[in-house]
N, C-alpha and C positions, 0 to 999 in steps of 0.2 A: 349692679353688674348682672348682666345676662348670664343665667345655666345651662349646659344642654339639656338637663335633666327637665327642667321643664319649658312648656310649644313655647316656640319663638311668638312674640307678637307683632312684630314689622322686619320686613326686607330691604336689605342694602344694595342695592345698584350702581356698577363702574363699567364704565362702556373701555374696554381697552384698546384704543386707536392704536398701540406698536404691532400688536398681534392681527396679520393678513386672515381673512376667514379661509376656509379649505374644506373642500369636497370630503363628504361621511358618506362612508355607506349605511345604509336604511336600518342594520342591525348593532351598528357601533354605539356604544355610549355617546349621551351628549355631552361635550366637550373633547371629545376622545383627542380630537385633530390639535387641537391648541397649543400641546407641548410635547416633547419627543419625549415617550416614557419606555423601561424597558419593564419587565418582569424578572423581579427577584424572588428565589423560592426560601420562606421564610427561614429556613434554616441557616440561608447564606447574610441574613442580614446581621449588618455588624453586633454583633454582642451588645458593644456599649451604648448602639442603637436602642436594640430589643429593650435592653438594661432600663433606661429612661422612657421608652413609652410604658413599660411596665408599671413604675413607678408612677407614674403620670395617672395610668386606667389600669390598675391592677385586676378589675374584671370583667375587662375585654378576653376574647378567644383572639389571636390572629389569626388570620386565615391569606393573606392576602399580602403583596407588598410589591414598590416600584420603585424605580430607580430615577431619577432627571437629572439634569443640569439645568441651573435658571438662576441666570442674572450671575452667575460666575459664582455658584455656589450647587454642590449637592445634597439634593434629597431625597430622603427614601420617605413613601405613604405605603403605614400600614393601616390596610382595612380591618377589620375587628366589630366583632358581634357583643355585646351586651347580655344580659343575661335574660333577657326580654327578648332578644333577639331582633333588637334596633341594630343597622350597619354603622357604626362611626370609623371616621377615616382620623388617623394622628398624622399629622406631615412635620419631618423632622429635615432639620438642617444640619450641617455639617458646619461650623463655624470656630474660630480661633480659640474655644473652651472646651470645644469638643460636639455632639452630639445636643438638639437643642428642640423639644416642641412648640412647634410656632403656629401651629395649627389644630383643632379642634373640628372635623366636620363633619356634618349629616345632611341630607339631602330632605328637603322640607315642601312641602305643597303652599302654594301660591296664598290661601287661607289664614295661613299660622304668619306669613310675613308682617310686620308690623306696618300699620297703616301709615305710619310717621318716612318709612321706606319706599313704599308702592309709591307713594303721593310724588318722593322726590325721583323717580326709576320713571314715573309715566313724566313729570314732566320734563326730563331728558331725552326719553324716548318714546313720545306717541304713539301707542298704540301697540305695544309691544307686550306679546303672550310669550311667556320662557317657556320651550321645551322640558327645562331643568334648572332646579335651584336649590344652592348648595348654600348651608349656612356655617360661618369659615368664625367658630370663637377662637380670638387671637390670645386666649389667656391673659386680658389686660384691662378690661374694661371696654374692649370694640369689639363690634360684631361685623365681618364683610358679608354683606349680602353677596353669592355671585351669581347672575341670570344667564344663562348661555339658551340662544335661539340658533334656531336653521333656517333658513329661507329654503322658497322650493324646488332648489337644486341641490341642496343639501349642506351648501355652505353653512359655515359655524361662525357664530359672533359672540362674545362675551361682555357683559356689562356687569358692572360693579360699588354697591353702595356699601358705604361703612356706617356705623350708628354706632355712636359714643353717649351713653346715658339719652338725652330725648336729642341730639342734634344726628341727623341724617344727612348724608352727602355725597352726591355725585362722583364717581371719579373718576377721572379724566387719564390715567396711565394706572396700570395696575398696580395693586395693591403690594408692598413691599416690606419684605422682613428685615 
C-alpha cells in the first residue's frame, strides 16, 4: 500500500468524459472549473467533520475548507499544512454513518508519478503535459492519479488513473466514493 508520507512512484490517469471542459481564467487554480465549490470558513465546518479529519491527520493545521455537492452527496475539503509545511487536502463525505474520509490528497510533479501510470495516462492520451497532478490516496490500497490540462483557450479537462498494488488503469467515468 502506498504512503503519502513517502514520493509517489507512478501516476494514475482518468479522462472524465461526463464533465464538459470550461473556460479558466489565467490566475485560477487548475481544475478550479470542474465542480461548483463554495468556501467554508473553517469554523463553520461541521464539528463531526472537523472531529474525523482530526483523527484521521491529527498534525495537519487546517487552514482552508469547501463545500460540493457530487453525485448526490456532500463534501467538505479541508486543506491542511503538515508540519514540514507539505499542503494535504482530506475530502470528506457526508454519508448514511455520518462523516467519512475518502480522500487523501497532495499535488505531486510529473517525476514522482509512477512510471506503471505515465505509461498507462500517455497511452490514453498522446501526448499529453498535465498543468496539475493531484495524488487522491483512497485510504484502501488505490491510489487515483488525477491529471487536469488546459488547452489554449483555457478550457479544462481532467483524466484519471487508479493504481492498485502494480496494476494501473485508465478511467473512463470518474472516479467514485
Amino acid at each position: 500500500m502506498f504512503s503519502l508520507k513517502a514520493p509517489a512512484v507512478t501516476f494514475v490517469l482518468m479522462s472524465l468524459v461526463p464533465i464538459a471542459p470550461q473556460a479558466v481564467a489565467d490566475d485560477q487554480e487548475v481544475g478550479a472549473t470542474l465542480h461548483e465549490k463554495s468556501d467554508v470558513a473553517i469554523a463553520n465546518v461541521p464539528a463531526e467533520a472537523m472531529a474525523v479529519a482530526r483523527e484521521k491527520r491529527p498534525a495537519l493545521t487546517f487552514t482552508k475548507a469547501e463545500r460540493e455537492m457530487r453525485g448526490g452527496h456532500e463534501y467538505i475539503d479541508l486543506e491542511g499544512h503538515d508540519d514540514t509545511g507539505n499542503v494535504i487536502e482530506l475530502d470528506l463525505m457526508h454519508g448514511e454513518t455520518g462523516w467519512v474520509v475518502v480522500e487523501i490528497q497532495r499535488d505531486v510533479m510529473w517525476e514522482v508519478v509512477p512510471t506503471l501510470v505515465q505509461e498507462e495516462l500517455m497511452q490514453n492520451v498522446p501526448g499529453i503535459k498535465p498543468d496539475r497532478i493531484i495524488e487522491s490516496d483512497q485510504d484502501n490500497g488505490t491510489i487515483v492519479y488525477e491529471f487536469f490540462v488546459r488547452d489554449n483557450a483555457g478550457k479544462e479537462s481532467k483524466y484519471e488513473v487508479s493504481l492498485t498494488g502494480e496494476e494501473a488503469m485508465f478511467l473512463k467515468e470518474e472516479w467514485k466514493h
